[in-house]
N, C-alpha and C positions, 0 to 999 in steps of 0.2 A: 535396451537402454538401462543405464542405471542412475537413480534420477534420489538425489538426498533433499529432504526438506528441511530446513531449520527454521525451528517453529517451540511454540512452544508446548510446558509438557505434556506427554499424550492422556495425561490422568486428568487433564483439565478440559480436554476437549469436548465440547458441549454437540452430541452426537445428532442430535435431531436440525441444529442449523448451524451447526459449524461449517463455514466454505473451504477452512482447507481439507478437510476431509474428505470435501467431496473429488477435489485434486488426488490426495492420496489414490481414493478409490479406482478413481480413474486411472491412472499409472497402474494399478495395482490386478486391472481389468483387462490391460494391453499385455500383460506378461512380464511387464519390466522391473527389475528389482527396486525397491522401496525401502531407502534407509531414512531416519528420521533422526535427528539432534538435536539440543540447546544452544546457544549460544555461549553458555557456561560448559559443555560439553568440546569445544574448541580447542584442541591443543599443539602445540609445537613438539615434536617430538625428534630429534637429529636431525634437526634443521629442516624437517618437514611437517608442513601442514596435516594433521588429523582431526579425527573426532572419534568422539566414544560415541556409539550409533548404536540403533534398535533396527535390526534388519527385519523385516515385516518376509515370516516363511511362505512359503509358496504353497499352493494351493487354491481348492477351490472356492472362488469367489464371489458371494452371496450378493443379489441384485440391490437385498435391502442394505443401505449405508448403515444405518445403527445397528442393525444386525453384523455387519459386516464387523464397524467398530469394537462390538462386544467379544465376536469370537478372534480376533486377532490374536495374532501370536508372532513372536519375538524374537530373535536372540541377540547377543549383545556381543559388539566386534568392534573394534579400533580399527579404525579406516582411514585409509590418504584422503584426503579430498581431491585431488587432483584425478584420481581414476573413475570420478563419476564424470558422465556424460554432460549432469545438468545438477543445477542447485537451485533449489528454489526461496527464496527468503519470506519466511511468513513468522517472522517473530514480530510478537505484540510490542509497541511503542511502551517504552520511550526507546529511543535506539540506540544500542551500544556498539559505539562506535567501536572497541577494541575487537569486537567480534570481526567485525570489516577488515581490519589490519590483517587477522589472518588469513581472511579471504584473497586477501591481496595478490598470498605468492601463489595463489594459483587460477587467477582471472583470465590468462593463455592457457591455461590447461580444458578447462568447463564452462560451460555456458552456465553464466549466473544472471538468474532473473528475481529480482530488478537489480542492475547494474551498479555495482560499488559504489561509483564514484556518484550517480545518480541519487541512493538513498543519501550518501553525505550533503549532499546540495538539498533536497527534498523533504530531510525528516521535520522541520516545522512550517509553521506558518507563512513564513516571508521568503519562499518560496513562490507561493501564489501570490504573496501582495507585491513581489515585484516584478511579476508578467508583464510583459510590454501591452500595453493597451492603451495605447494612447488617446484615442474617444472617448474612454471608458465606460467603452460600452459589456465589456464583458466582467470587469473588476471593479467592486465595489472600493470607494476609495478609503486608504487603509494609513492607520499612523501606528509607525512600534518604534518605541524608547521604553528606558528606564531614567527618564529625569520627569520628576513628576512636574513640576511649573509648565513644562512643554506641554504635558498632556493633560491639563487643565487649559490652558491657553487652548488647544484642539478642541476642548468639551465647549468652551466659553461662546466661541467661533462659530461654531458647528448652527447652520442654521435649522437644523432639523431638532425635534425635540428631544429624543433622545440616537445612543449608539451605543455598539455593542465593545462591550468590555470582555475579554480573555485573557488567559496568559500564551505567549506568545511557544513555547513547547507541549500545552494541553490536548488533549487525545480524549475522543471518547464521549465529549461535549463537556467533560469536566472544565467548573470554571466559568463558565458561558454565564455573564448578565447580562441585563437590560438595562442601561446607565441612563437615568431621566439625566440632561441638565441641569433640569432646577433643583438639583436636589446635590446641592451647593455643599450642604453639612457632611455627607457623607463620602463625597470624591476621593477628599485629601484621607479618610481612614480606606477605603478601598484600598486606593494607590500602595498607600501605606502595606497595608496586606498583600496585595501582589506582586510587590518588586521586591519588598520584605528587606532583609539584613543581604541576603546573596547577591543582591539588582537584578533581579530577573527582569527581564523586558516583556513588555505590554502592548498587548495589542488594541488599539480606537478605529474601530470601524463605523462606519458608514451604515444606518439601519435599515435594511431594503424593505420597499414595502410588500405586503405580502407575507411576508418570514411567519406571521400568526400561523396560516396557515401550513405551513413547512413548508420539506425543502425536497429535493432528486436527489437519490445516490447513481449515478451516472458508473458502469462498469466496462474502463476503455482497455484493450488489446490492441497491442501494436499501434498505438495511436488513433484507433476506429472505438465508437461506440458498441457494446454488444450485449447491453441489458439496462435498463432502468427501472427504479420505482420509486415511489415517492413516500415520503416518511410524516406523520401527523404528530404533532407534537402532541401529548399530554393536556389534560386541563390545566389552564396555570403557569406554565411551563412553557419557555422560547425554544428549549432544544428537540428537536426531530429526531437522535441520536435512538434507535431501539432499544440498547442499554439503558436510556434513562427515560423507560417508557413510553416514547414512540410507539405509533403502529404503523406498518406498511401498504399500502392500496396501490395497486396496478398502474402502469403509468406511460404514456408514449409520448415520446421527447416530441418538443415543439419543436419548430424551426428557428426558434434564438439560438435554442441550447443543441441543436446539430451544426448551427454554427459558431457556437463555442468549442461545440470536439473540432471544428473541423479547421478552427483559430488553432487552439493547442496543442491537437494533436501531434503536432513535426515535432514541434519542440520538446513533447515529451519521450517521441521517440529517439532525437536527438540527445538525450541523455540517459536514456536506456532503461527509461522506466515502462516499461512494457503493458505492466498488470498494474491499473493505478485505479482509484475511485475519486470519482469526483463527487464533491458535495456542491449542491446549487439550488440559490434561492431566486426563484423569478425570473431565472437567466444572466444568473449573477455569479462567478464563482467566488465559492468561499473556501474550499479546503482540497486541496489533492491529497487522498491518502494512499502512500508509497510501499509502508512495512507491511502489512496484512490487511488490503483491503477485505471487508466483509461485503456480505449483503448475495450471493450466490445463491446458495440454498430457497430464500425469502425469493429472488426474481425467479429463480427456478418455477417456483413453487407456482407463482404469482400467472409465468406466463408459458408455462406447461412447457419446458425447455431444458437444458443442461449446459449449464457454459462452459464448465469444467470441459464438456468435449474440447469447444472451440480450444482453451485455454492451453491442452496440451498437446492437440494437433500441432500450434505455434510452438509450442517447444520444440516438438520431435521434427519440425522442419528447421529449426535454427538448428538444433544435434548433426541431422542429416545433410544438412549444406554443407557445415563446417566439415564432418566425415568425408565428404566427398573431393572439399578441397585439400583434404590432409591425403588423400588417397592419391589426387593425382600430381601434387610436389612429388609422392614418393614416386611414380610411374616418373615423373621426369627426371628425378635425380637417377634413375636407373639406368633411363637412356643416357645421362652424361656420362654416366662412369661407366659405361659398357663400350661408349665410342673410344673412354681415355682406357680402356684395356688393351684398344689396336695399336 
């Protein structure tokens, strides 16, 4: 197989717990060729989709991942996209859309994971806050505008004392406050700040209880759960996020939250988001994330495992179906035109 990831760039890849890497390795462990891209790397070339790629050469493949990382090696080739088997999308948020456009002309050609039209629908927030939940029992309840009177009017109302403020494309936990209601003087300059001159839109949610103590990163395939752990926020600090000093502890999904994957799960295979992370507080979901979920490596780690197997078995069975149906159109067109030869 030959399997491209667009990701981002390989000089930034943090070798001891980066998850895609541990994907790369894996591909890279099966024999199958390994090109890697930017998204700025994308181009149109006579009317065909390319990329400027870093082909990962062949050779022998050392067990240790950072090892592996360090000794890699390279070369540099303009390639169709359409001749790779499979594409994997692991570019860091925020999403660029333009990138996707030239994925486009070639979405019958490769299996692209997570699915075009999927990340379009997928890359922010109100994705998740307009999941059907009608109970709501799985979705914390969620207001996004950019007119601030509305979203004062939501803080005024709210009988809870305080809810969680964000900006509605944030990534990463950037942004994330703790918005007391009473604290009257300082709403309209937040607001002010987060919708700013552009009108960005805002997120008022709903403050679950619990969140002190953090939250799940939930790691689903194909619409199934296949790793968890839980994230401990900082002193001080509402977000769980690693990056903004989180720590991780061991974790096995309760029965709310297997039937949260097992609520969601259709729907997000239904839109072909295949490799998604879910964030969840209490059994509440808060965040699907679609462009490069993390957190691999950390449950690896956590629960003496390797998801990346699962992860690209699923690929090389989506590769190998689709191969098999292209093989036997051609076995049939053969038999027609051999009958229209009599």
């Amino acid at each position: 197989m030959k399997i491209c990831f667009v990701m981002y760039p390989w000089e930034n890849v943090e070798p001891e717990n980066d998850s895609t890497l541990r994907m790369i390795h894996e591909v890279a462990s099966r024999g199958h060729t390994v090109a890697i891209t930017t998204p700025n790397n994308l181009t149109m070339r006579d009317s065909m989709s390319i990329a400027f790629c870093k082909v990962l050469k062949k050779g022998a493949i050392s067990t240790n991942i950072p090892g592996f990382y360090r000794k890699a090696e390279f070369r540099e080739a303009q390639l169709p996209l359409a001749g790779f088997d499979a594409i994997i999308m692991r570019a860091n948020p925020p999403l660029d859309t333009m990138a996707l456009n030239f994925l486009d002309s070639v979405r019958d050609d490769t299996f692209i994971m997570n699915d075009i039209d999927g990340l379009r629908i997928a890359n922010n927030k109100l994705y998740t806050a307009s999941m059907s939940d009608l109970n709501k029992e799985f979705i914390p309840v969620t207001h996004v505008s950019k007119q601030r009177d509305y979203l004062e009017s939501v803080l005024a109302e709210n009988t809870k004392d305080c809810m969680i403020l964000k900006p509605l494309n944030g990534y990463g936990g950037s942004g994330v406050i703790l918005l007391d209601k009473n604290a009257k003087s300082s709403v309209k300059s937040l607001l002010d700040f987060y919708i700013g001159d552009d009108q960005n839109y805002v997120i008022l949610q709903d403050y679950i209880d619990g969140a002190e103590e953090g939250d799940v990163r939930i790691m689903m395939l194909n619409g199934q759960p296949i790793g968890a752990m839980k994230r401990i926020p900082a002193d001080g600090d509402v977000r769980s996020n690693i990056h903004a000093g989180g720590r991780e502890v061991k974790h096995v999904l309760t029965k709310q939250e297997l039937r949260l994957c097992k609520h969601i799960g259709p729907k997000l295979v239904r839109d072909g988001l295949y490799l998604v992370g879910l964030d969840v507080i209490n059994g509440k979901l808060v965040e699907v994330n679609v462009l490069s979920p993390g957190g691999i490596t950390r449950i690896n780690r956590l629960n003496r495992t390797k998801l990346q197997v699962e992860i690209i078995d699923f690929v090389e069975s989506v590769v190998n179906a689709k191969n098999i149906n292209i093989a036997r159109k051609n076995e049939f067109r053969k038999v027609i035109a051999d009958a229209a030869a009599y």
